[in-house]
C-alpha positions in Angstrom: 102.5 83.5 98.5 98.8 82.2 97.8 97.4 81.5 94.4 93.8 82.9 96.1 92.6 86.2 97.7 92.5 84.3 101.5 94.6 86.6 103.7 91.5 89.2 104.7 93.1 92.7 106.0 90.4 94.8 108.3 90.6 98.0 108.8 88.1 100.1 110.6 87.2 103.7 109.5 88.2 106.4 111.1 87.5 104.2 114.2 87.8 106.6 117.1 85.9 109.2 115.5 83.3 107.4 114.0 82.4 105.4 117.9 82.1 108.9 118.6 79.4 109.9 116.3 77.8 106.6 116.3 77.4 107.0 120.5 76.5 111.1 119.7 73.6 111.3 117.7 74.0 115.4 117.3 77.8 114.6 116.0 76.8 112.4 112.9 77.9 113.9 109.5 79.9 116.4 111.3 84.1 117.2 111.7 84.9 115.5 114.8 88.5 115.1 116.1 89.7 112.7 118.8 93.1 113.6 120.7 94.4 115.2 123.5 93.2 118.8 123.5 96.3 120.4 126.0 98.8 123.1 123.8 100.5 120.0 123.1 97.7 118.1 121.6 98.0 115.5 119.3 95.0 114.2 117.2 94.6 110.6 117.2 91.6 110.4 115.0 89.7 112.6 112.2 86.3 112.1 111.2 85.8 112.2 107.7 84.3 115.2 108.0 87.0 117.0 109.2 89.7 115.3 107.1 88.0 117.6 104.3 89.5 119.9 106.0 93.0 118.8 105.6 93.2 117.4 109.6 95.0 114.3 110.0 96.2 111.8 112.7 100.0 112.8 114.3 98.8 116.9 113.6 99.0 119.0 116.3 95.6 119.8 117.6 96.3 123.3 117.4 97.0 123.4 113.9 93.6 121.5 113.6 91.7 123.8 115.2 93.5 126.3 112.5 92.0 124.1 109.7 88.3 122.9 110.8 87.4 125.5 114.2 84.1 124.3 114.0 85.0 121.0 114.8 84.1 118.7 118.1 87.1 117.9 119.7 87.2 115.6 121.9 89.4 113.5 124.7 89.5 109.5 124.0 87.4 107.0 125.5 89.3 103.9 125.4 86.6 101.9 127.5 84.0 102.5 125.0 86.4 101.7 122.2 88.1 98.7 123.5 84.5 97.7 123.8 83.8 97.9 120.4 86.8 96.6 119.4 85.8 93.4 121.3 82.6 93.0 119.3 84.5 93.2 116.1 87.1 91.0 116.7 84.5 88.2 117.9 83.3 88.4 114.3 86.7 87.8 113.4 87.1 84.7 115.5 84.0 83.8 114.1 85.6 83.5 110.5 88.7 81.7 111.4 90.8 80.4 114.4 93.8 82.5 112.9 92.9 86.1 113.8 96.2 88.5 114.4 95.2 91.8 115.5 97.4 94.8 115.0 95.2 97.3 117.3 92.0 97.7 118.4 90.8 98.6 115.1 93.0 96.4 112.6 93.2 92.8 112.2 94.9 89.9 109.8 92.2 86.6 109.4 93.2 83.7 107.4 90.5 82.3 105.9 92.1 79.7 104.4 92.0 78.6 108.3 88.7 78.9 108.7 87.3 76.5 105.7 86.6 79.6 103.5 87.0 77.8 100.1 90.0 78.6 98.6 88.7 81.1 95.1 88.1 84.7 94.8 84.2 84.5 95.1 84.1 82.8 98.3 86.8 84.8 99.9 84.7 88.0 98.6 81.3 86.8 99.9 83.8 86.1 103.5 84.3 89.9 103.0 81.5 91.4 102.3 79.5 89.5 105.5 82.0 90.4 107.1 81.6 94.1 106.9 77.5 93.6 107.5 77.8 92.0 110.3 80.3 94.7 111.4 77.6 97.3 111.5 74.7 95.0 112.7 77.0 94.5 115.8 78.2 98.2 116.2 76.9 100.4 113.5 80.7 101.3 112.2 82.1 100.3 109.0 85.0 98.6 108.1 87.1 98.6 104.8 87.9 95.0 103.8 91.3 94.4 101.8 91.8 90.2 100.1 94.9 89.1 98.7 97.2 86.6 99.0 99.9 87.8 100.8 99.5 90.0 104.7 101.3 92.9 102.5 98.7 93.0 99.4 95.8 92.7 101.9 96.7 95.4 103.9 97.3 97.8 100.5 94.2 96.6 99.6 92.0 97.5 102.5 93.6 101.2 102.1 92.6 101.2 98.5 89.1 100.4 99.6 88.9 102.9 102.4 85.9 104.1 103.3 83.4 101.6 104.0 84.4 99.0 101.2 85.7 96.0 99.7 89.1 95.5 97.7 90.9 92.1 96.5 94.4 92.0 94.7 94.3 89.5 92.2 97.2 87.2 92.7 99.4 87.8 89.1 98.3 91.3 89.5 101.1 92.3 91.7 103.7 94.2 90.4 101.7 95.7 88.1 99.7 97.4 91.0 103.0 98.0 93.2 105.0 99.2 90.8 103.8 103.0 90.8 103.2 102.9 94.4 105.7 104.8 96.8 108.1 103.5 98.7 106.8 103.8 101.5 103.7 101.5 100.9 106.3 98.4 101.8 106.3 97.4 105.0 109.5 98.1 106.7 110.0 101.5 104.7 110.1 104.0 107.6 111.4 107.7 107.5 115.4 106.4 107.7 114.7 103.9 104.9 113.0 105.9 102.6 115.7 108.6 103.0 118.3 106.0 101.9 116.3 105.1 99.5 115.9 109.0 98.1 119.4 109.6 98.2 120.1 106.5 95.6 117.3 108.0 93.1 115.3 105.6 94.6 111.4 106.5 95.0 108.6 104.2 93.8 108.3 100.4 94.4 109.2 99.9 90.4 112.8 101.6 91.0 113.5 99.1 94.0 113.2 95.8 91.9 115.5 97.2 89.1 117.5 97.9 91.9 118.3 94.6 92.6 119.3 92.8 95.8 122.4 93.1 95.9 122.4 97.0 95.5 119.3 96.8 98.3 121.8 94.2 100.7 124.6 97.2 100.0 122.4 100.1 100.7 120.3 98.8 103.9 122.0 95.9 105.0 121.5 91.8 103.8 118.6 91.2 106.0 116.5 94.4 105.2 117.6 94.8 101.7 116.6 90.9 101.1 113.5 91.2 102.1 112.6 94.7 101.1 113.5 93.2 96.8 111.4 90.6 97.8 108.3 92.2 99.2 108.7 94.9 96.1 108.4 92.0 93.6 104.8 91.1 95.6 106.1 88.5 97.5 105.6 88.1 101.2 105.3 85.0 103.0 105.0 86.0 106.5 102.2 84.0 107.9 99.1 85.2 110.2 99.8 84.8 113.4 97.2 84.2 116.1 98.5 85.2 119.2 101.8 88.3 118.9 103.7 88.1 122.7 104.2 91.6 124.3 107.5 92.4 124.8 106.9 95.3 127.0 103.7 97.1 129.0 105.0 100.8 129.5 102.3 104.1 129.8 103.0 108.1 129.6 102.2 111.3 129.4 103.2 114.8 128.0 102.4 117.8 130.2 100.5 120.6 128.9 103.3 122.7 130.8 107.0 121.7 131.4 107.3 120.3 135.3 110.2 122.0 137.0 108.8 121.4 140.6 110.8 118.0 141.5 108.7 117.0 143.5 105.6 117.3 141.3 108.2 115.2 138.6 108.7 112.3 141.3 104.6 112.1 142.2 104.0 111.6 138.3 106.5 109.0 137.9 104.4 107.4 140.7 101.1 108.0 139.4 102.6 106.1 135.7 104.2 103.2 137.9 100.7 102.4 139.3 99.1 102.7 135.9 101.7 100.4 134.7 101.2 98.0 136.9 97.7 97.8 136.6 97.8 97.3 132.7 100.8 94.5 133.6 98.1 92.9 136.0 95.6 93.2 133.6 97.0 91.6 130.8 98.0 88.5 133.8 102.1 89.1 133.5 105.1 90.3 135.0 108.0 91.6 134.2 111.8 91.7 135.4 113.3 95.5 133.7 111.8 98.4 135.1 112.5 101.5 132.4 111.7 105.1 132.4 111.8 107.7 129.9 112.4 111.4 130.4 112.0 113.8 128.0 113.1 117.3 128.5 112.3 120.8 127.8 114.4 120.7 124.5 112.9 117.8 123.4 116.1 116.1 124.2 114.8 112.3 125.5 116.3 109.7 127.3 115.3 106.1 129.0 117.4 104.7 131.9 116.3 100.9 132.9 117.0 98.7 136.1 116.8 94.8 136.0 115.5 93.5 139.3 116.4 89.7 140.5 113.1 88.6 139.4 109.6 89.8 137.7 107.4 91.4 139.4 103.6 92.8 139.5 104.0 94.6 142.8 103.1 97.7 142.4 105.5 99.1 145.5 108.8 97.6 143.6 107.8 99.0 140.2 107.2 102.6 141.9 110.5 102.5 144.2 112.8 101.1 140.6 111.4 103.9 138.9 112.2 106.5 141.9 115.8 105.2 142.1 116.2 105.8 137.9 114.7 109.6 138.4 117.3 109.8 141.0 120.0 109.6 138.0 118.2 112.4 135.9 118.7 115.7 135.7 114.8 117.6 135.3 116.6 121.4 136.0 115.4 123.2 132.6 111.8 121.0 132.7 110.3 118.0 131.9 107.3 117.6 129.1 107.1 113.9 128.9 107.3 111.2 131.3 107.0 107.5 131.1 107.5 104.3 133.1 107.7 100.6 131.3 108.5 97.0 132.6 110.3 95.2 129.9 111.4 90.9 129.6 107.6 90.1 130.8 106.9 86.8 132.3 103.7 85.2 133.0 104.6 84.3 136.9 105.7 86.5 139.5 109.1 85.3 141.9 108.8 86.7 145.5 110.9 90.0 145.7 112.5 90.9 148.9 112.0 94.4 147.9 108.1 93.6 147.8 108.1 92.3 151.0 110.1 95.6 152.6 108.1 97.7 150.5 104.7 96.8 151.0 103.8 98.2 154.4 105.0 101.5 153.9 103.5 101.5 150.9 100.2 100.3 151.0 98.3 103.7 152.2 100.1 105.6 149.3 99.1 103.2 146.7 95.4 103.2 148.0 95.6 107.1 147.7 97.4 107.1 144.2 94.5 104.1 142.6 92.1 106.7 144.2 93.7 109.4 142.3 94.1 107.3 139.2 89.8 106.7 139.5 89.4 110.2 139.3 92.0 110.9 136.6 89.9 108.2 134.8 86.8 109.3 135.1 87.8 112.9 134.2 87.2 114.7 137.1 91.2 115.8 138.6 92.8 114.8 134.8 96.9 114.9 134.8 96.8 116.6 138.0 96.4 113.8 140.2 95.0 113.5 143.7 94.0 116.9 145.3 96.2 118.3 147.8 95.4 117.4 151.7 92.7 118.8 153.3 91.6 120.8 149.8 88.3 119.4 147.6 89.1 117.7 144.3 88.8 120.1 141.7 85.8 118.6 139.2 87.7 118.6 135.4 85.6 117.4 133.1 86.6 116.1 130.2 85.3 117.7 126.2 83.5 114.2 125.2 83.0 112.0 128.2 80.2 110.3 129.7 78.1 111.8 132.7 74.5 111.0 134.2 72.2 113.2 135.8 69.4 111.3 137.9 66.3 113.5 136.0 67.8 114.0 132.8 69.7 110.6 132.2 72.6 109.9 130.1 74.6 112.6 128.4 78.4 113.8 127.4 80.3 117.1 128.4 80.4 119.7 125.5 82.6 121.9 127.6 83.3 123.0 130.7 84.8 126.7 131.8 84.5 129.5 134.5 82.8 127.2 136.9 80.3 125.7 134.6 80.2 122.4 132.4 77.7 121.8 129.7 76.4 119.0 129.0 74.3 117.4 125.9 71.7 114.4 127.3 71.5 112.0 124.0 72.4 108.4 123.9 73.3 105.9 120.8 70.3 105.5 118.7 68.4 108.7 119.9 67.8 111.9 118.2 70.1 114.9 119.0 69.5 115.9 122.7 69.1 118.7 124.2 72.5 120.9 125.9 71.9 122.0 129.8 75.0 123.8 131.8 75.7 122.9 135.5 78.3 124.5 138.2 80.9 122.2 137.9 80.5 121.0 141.1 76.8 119.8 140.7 76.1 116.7 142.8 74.2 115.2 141.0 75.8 115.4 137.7 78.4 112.2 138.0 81.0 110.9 136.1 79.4 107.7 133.8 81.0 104.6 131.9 79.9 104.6 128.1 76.1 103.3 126.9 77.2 100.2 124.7 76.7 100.6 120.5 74.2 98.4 119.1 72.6 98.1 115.7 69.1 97.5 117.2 65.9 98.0 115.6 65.1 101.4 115.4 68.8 102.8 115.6 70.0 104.9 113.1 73.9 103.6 112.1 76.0 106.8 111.3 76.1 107.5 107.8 79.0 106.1 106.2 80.8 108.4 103.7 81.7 106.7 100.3 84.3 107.4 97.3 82.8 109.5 94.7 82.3 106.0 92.9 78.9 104.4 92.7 77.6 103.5 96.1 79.0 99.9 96.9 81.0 99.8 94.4 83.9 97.2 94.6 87.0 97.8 93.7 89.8 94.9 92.5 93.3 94.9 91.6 94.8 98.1 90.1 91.7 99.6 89.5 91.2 100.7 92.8 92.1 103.6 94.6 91.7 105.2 97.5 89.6 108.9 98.4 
């Protein structure tokens, strides 16, 4: 534990959302819900807008639609946000060497690291340049949390949320956790907290005059150790710059349950070649192949092969994963599939099963990286590559980007009965106009995202603030969160 507020905790706000309004002008100050939009929809991210609606992350997106039906829905764009998130976390580098990010939009900095003198002030002024150079760089906010400990930062930066700036006063601790669920402590998931509950055991207060030992008896001396400490304020878990992947794995969850085997063994193909790529991408290699099936009752199960060294070809990770499927019973139907590569290395050992494989599978993997373009770009979706000899069926996608060589840059509203609308607007322009198209328009064209800038003459989205004075800070147990 620190004796000053140098352990910074960023969080972005409503992140996915808000890249969304800042890159659609005619979406700013407006519900807008990020997620997959199939009958089995989950939303990933709520505006602000529509969270006064009662939508939330993990909600079904058809009970959002129940709550806010005016909303925009629409389907992620990773590229545009792992582009922002790029931006940010230069700033963060920027600040200090040690920089551990938790996702694209959340990040540990130690600015003790970085030279940042070591009081409050000088952590807070850290903070608050922080969060304007934040929307300079991409016109999104950021809620800022300072505290000595990675526990009381994070807390912090939720108590600040949106679009501020909280520290935690180091003595001010347990006076602040104490009425707190929980579930605020790291490491109190669902199981835990049920545990917990069934010993009258509720708010952090109850679990210090629990004690350690009745915590060690209850959960086990390594959990229940660490969860009396953490509930006193205490947590010395450093920030750590670089966190080692254990595994690369991808998936999906089908709109409809897949009872056609054959359908059930192209997809498992189709995520082999994905996760590949991400493996290549991210310059490893990996030894376990694993795949995850789960059925039509929700029943889900993984089986795993370990190969006699890692791999990145894309033909061995594809033929592992066809030999697991071979030990699975998919009668009944399939709603989720999912292939992984665990124990990642960063070399690759020559596999005889590589070099047996790769002729025979060379045209196959061209045809499925073909399919995985479109599937990207939103034009087949989960259906893959289009049947031999038919045209690709144009799909586009509620949200992503398309150009049209006389009306520019614009993003599909919706698309149905042969015809997909589109609104032409780009960041930092004024709402755009909305045109419809036949879906199969040639010269409307799939598009990669216009980047966010905080330019002269761009308007950033307007952030959305507690009911508190406008920039207000909030420190120690005072603050609270919307």
């Amino acid at each position: 534990m620190r004796d000053a507020p140098t352990i910074l905790h960023l969080d972005m706000d409503a992140f996915f959302a808000a890249a969304e309004q800042a890159a659609k002008p005619s979406l700013r100050g407006k519900p807008v819900v990020v997620g997959g939009l199939g009958p089995r929809g989950v939303v990933s991210t709520a505006s602000y807008e529509a969270r006064g609606f009662g939508v939330h992350s993990a909600m079904s997106t058809a009970q959002a639609r129940r709550l806010c039906p005016n909303a925009a829905y629409l389907t992620p764009r990773f590229s545009l946000y792992r582009q922002v998130s790029d931006a940010v976390m230069e700033l963060l580098h920027a600040l200090s060497p040690l920089v551990e990010p938790l996702s694209l939009d959340e990040a540990f900095v130690d600015l003790e690291a970085g030279g940042i003198e070591a009081g409050e002030e000088a952590a807070r002024r850290a903070g608050e340049k922080l969060r304007r150079d934040i929307r300079a760089a991409t016109t999104l906010t950021g809620s800022v949390g300072l505290a000595g400990s990675k526990m009381l930062a994070k807390i912090a930066s939720e108590q600040a949320k949106p679009d501020g700036l909280a520290v935690i006063r180091p003595g001010t601790e347990r006076r602040l956790l104490g009425p707190m669920p929980a579930r605020i402590l790291p490491g109190v998931g669902p199981a835990t907290a049920e545990h917990l509950r069934r010993a009258g055991i509720h708010t952090v207060a109850e679990i210090a005059e629990a004690g350690e030992g009745e915590l060690v008896r209850l959960l086990g001396k390594a959990h229940g150790t660490s969860l009396h400490a953490m509930s006193t304020g205490h947590d010395d878990r450093p920030v750590v710059a670089e966190r080692d992947a254990k595994s690369v794995s991808v998936e999906d969850t089908f709109d409809v349950d897949l009872h056609d085997r054959v359908r059930v063994r192209a997809e498992v193909g189709r995520l082999a070649d994905r996760c590949v790529k991400r493996l290549r991408s991210a310059g490893r290699s990996g030894r376990t192949v694993v795949l995850k099936v789960r059925r039509y009752d929700f029943s889900t199960l993984t089986r795993s092969e370990t190969l006699r060294g890692p791999t990145d070809e894309p033909a061995v990770v594809r033929e592992a994963a066809d030999r697991l499927l071979d030990g699975v019973d998919t009668t009944g139907g399939i709603r989720l599939l999912g292939v992984g590569v665990s124990g990642l290395a960063d070399f690759t050992q020559e596999d005889l099963f590589a070099q047996a494989a790769s002729e025979n599978a060379e045209r196959a993997e061209s045809g499925s990286l073909e399919a995985e373009a479109l599937d990207v770009a939103g034009v087949t979706g989960s259906q893959g590559a289009p049947a031999a000899g038919r045209p690709a069926v144009r799909r586009w996608l509620p949200g992503h980007d398309v150009r049209h060589p006389e009306h520019g840059a614009g993003w599909v509203q919706g698309s149905g009965v042969g015809k997909v609308t589109v609104r032409f607007e780009r960041p930092g322009s004024a709402p755009g106009r909305v045109r419809t198209f036949p879906v199969d328009d040639p010269d409307l064209q799939p598009s990669e995202p216009l980047p966010l800038t905080g330019g002269a003459g761009q308007s950033p989205a307007p952030a959305i603030r507690p009911k508190s004075s406008p920039g207000a800070e909030r420190s120690g147990a005072a603050a609270s969160r919307p």
